[in-house]
C-alpha positions in Angstrom: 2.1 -6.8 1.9 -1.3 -6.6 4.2 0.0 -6.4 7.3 -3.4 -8.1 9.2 -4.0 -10.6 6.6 -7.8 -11.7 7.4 -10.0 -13.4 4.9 -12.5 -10.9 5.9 -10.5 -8.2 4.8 -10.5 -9.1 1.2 -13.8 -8.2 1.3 -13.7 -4.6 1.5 -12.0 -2.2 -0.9 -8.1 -1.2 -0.4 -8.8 2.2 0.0 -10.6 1.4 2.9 -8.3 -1.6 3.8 -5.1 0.6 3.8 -7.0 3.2 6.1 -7.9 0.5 8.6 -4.7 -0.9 8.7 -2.5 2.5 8.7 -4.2 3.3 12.1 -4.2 -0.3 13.0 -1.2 -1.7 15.6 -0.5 -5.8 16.3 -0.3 -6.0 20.0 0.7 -9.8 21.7 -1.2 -11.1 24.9 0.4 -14.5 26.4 -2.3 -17.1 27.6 -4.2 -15.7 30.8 -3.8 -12.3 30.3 -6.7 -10.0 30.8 -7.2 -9.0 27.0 -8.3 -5.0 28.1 -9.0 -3.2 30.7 -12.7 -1.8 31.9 -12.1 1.2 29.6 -10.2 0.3 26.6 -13.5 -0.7 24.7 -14.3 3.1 25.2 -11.3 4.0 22.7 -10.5 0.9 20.7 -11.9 -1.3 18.8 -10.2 -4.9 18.3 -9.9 -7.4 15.9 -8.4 -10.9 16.9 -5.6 -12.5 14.7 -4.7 -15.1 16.3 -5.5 -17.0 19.7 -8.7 -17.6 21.4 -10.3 -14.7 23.8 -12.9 -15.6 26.1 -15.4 -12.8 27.7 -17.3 -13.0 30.3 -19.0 -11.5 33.6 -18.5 -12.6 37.0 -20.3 -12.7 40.0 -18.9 -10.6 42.8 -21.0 -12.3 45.5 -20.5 -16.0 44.2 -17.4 -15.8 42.2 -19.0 -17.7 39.6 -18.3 -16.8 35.8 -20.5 -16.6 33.0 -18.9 -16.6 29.5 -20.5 -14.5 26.9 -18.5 -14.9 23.9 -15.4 -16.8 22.9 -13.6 -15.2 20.3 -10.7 -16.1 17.4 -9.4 -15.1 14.3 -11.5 -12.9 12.7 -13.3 -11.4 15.4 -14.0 -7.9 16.2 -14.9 -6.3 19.8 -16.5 -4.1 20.6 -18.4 -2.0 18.3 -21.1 -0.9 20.8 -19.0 1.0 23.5 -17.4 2.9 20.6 -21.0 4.1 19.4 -22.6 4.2 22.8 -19.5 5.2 24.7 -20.9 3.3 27.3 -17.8 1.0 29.3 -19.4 -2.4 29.5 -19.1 -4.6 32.7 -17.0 -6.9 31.5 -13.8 -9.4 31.9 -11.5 -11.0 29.3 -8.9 -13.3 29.2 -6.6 -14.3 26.5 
């Protein structure tokens, strides 16, 4: 049994299915909770599979918030900081 389950999955071969999953882990946010922290992108790499995540950047002077993406089931962040390993400046919220 596939233990992610995502459509997009089936895509790929097992060999390289198994390996993604074997090194995978399932972790739970509840709603609000900042999805990482500044420096996680730097060592992982997610893949969302189930729920809503919403990143964004805000304003220190102003407080105002600008969302970048809004993410769901399927979607993977973030790619770039793992090949640039460069922390982006970032928030996220579950």
């Amino acid at each position: 049994m596939r233990s992610f389950q995502l459509d997009s999955f089936g895509k790929i071969g097992d060999i390289l299915r198994d390996e993604i999953e074997s090194v995978g882990k399932i972790i739970q946010f509840t709603k609000r909770e900042p999805f990482f922290d500044y420096d996680d992108t730097l060592k992982y790499f997610y893949i969302i599979l189930r729920g809503k995540v919403k990143i964004y950047q805000m304003n220190i002077n102003s407080g105002k918030e600008q969302t970048i993406y809004l993410m769901g089931r399927g979607d993977m962040f973030d790619t770039v900081t793992l090949l640039d390993n460069n922390p982006h400046d970032i928030m996220s919220e579950v």
